[in-house]
C-alpha positions in Angstrom: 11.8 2.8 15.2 13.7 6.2 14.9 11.7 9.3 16.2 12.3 10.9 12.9 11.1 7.7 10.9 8.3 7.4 13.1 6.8 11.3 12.9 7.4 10.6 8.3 5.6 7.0 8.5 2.5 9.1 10.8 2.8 12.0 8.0 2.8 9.7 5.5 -0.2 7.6 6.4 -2.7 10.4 7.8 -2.8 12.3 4.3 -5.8 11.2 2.8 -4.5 10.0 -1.2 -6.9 7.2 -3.1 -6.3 6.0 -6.3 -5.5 8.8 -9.0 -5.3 11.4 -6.2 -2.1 10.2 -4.7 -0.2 13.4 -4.8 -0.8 14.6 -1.3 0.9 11.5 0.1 3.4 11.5 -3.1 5.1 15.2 -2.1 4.9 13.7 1.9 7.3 11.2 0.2 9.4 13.0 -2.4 10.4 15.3 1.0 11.4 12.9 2.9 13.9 11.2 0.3 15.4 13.7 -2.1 18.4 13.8 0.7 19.1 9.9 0.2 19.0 10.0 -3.6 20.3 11.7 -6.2 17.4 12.7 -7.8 13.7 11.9 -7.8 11.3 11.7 -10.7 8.3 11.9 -11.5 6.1 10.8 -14.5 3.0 11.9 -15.6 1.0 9.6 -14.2 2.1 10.6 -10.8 4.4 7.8 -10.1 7.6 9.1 -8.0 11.2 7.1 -8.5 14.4 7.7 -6.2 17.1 7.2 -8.4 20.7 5.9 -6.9 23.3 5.5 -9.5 25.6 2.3 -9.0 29.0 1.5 -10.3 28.0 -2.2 -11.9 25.7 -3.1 -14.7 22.9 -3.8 -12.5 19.9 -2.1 -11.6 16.8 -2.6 -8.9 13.4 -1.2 -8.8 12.3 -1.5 -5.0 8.3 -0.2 -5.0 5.2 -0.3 -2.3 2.2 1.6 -3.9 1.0 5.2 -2.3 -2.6 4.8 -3.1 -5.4 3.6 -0.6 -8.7 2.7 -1.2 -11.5 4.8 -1.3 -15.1 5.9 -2.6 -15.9 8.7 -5.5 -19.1 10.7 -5.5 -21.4 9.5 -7.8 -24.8 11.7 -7.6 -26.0 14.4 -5.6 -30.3 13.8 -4.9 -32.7 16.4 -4.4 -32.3 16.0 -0.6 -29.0 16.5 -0.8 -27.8 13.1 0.3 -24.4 11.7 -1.4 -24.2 8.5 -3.6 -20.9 6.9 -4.2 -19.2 4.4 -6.3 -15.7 2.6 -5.1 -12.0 3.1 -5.7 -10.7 -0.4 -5.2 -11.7 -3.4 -3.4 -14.2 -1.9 -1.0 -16.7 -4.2 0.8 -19.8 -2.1 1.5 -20.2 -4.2 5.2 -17.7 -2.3 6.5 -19.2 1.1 5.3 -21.9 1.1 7.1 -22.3 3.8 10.5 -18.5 5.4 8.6 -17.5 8.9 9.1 -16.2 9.6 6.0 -14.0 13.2 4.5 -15.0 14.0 0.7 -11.9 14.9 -0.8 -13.6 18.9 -2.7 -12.6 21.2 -4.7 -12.6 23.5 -1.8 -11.0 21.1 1.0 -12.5 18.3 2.8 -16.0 17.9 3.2 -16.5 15.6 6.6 -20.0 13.0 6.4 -21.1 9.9 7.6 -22.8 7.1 6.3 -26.0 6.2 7.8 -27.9 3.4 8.3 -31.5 2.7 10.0 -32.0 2.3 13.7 -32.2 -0.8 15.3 -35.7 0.5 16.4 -36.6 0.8 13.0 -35.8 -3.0 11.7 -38.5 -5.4 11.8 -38.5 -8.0 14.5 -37.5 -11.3 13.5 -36.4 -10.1 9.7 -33.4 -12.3 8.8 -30.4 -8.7 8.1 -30.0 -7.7 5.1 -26.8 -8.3 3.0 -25.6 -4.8 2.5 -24.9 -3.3 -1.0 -23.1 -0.1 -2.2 -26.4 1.2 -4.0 -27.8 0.8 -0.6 -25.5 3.9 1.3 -25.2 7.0 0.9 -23.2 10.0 2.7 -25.0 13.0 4.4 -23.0 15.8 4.9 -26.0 18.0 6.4 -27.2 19.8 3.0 -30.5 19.9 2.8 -31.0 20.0 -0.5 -29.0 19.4 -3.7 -28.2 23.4 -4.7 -26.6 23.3 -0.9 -24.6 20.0 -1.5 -23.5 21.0 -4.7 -21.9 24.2 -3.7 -19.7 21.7 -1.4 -18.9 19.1 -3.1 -19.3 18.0 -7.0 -19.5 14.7 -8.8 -16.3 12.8 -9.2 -14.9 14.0 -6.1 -13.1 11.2 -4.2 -13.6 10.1 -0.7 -11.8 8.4 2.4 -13.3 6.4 5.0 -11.8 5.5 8.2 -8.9 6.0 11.2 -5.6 8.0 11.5 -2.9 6.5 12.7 -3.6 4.9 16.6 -1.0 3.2 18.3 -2.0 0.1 20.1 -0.4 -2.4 22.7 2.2 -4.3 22.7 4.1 -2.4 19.3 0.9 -2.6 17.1 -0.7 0.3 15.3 -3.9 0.7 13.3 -4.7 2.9 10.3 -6.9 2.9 7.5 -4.5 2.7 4.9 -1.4 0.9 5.9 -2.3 -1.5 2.9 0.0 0.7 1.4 1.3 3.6 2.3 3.7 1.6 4.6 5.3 -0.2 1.6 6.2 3.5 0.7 7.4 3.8 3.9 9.9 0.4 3.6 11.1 2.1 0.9 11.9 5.1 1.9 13.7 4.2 4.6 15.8 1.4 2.5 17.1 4.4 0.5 17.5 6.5 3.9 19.8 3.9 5.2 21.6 2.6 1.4 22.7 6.4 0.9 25.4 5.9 3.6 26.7 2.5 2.2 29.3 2.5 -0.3 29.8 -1.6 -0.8 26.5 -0.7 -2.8 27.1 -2.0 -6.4 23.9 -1.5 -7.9 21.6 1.3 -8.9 18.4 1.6 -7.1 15.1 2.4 -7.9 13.2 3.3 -5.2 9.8 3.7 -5.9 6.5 5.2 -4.7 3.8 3.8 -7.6 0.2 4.4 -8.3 -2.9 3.0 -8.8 -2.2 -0.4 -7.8 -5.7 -1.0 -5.9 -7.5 0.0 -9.2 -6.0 -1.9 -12.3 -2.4 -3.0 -10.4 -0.7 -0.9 -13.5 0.6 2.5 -12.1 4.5 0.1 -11.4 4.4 -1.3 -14.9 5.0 2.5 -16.5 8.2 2.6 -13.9 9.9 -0.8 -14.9 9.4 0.5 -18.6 10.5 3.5 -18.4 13.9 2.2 -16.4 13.8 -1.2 -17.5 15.6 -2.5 -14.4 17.4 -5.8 -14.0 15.2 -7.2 -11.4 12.5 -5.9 -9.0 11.2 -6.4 -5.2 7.5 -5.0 -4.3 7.0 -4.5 -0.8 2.9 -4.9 0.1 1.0 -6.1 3.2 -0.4 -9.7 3.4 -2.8 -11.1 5.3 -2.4 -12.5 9.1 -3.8 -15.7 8.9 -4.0 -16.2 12.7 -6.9 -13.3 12.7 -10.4 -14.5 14.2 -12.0 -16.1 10.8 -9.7 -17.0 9.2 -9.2 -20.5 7.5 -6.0 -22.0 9.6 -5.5 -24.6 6.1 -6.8 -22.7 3.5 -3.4 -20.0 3.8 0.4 -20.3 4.4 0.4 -19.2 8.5 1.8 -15.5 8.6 1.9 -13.3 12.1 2.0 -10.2 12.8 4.9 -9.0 14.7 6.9 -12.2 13.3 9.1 -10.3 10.7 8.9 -10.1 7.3 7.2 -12.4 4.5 9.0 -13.5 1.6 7.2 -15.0 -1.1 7.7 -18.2 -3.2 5.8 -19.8 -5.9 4.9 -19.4 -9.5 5.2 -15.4 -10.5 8.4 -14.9 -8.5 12.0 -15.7 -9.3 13.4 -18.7 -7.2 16.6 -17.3 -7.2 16.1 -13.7 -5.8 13.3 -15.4 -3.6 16.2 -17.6 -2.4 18.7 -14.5 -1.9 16.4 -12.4 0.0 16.7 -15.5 2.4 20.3 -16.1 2.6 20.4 -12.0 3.4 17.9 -12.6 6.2 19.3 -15.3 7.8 23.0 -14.1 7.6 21.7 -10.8 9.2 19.5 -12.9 11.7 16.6 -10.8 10.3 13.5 -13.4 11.1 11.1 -14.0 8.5 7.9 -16.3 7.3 7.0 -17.5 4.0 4.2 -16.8 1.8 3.3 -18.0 -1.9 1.8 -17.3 -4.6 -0.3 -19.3 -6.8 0.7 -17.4 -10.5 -0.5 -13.8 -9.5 0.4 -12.3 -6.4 -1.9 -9.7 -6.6 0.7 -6.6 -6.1 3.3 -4.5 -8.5 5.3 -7.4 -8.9 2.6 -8.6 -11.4 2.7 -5.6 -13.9 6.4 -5.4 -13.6 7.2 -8.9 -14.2 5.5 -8.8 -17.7 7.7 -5.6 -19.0 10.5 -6.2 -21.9 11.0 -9.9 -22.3 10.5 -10.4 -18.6 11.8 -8.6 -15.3 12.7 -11.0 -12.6 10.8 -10.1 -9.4 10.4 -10.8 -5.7 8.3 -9.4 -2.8 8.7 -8.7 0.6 5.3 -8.1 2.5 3.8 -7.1 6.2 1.9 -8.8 7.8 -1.9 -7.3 8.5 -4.9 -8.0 10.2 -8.4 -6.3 8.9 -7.2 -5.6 5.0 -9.4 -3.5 3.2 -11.3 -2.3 6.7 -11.3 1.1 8.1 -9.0 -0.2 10.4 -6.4 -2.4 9.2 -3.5 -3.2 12.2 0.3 -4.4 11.3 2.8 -4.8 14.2 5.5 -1.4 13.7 9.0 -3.6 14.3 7.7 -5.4 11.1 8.4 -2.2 8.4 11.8 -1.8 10.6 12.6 -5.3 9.3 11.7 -5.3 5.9 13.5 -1.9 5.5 16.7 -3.4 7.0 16.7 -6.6 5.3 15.9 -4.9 1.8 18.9 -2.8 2.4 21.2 -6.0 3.1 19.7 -8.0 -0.2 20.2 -5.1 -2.1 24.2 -4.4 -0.8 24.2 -8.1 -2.0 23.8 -7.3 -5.7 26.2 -7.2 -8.4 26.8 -7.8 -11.9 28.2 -11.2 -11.3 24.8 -12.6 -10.3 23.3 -14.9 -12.4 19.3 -14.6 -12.7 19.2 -18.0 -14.5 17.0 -20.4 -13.1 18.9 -23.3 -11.6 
């Protein structure tokens, strides 16, 4: 990975953007592509589209979602201890012992979220199944007048890691799932600014609210109404510790690439994103989905009288954890093999099914 992509992707991930507060992470973004596009918008929602005008009648909308999970203060009690609510699919297990940054009015309020002892458990109790009503974040007010002068109801709240490299080309973060689909993106348009084969007009998208409703894409594809679409999203690693070996299609991290086929997609850009990979000996895996595949494609799919999509997604371990890992060569491929599938596009391709 490029030095320069590499110091945007670290920038990019570290700034702290949940659902409905993704503007942090959307100017990061906007920066970094207003050179490879000819202009970016932005809607009121906060979704941010990289517009590249084409010479044919063809157009692509290429999105990965900015926002990332997180909490939202709920209620401040008399002893000044913070309860929360969710953003997203949060599993309160993997709360518990957090550090955790409230996202104030008057910057970022660090906190952790406690739990009991071990000394304090009763011997021989079978543990107890954790629920959100059961945490709370203490911030070190001691009473509520203190905690409200620091924080205030609503405000949201992260939880877990920067960006940590690990061995062998891995790196964790708390929010790959998906600021690095904004990444793949970004870099697509980086590199399809310099190509003039390029036919088609590009979209390049950074969406969001797609971990609270999966909606924030569908205002894009309406407001554009492009010819077809590709969301780029994480998916799971099934060869991490716990996970059912037959229940799921096997994907790897570090393995390339995952292209999707199955009921929501169309078979024939699922089958061109293929042909591009293996002409540009780009390795790849398969995944599928089962009538919803639970990313932008969904939303956008539905729009007019039906936008043919696709996705491309990376591979990660730990999904929805303070910690989630993805192997880095991974976004390189996905970025370069969007970039080939989309020189590929013209207005002589047929989106009939065959």
């Amino acid at each position: 990975m490029r030095k320069e992509s590499k110091d945007f992707l670290v920038r990019l991930l570290n700034v702290p953007a949940p659902s409905n507060f993704e503007m942090p992470a959307q100017r990061i973004w906007r920066g970094y592509v207003e050179p490879h596009a000819d202009r970016v918008d932005c809607d009121v929602y906060g979704n941010h589209t990289a517009v590249l005008e084409g010479k044919d009648d063809i157009s692509v909308m290429v999105v990965g979602h900015a926002d990332e999970i997180g909490l939202i203060v709920r209620r401040i009690d008399s002893d000044g201890m913070i309860w929360f609510g969710k953003i997203g699919g949060v599993d309160p297990a993997v709360l518990a012992a957090s550090r955790v940054r409230i996202l104030a009015k008057g910057g970022e309020v660090p906190g952790v979220i406690g739990v009991p002892a071990i000394h304090l458990q009763t011997p021989g109790e079978p543990a107890k199944k954790l629920k959100l009503s059961d945490l709370c974040i203490d911030i070190g007010a001691k009473d509520k007048k203190t905690a409200s002068r620091w924080v205030a109801v609503g405000d949201p709240v992260v939880f877990g890691e920067d960006f940590r490299e690990l061995g062998g080309g891995f790196a964790s973060h708390r929010c790959f799932d998906n600021r690095m689909g904004c990444f793949i993106v970004a870099e697509m348009l980086r590199q399809l600014r310099r190509e003039r084969r390029r036919r088609a007009t590009v979209y390049g998208v950074s969406s969001v609210q797609e971990e609270t409703g999966v909606w924030g894409a569908g205002l894009v594809a309406e407001r554009y109404l492009p010819t077809l679409a590709v969301a780029v999203d994480v998916t799971h690693d099934t060869s991490t510790p716990g996970i059912s070996k037959t229940a799921q299609p096997e994907i790897v991290c570090g393995k390339g690439p995952a292209i999707y086929r199955g009921i929501r997609g169309s078979r024939v850009l699922s089958e061109l994103l293929e042909k591009t990979a293996r002409a540009a000996k780009i390795p790849f895996q398969t995944e599928i989905d089962e009538g919803s595949t639970r990313t932008d494609a969904d939303t956008i799919s539905s729009r007019r009288t039906g936008v043919p999509v696709a996705n491309v997604s990376v591979a990660c371990r730990y999904m929805h954890t303070p910690c989630e890992v993805i192997h880095l060569e991974d976004l390189v491929k996905a970025a370069n093999l969007l970039t080939k599938f989309v020189l590929r596009l013209s207005d002589r391709l047929d989106l009939t099914p065959r």
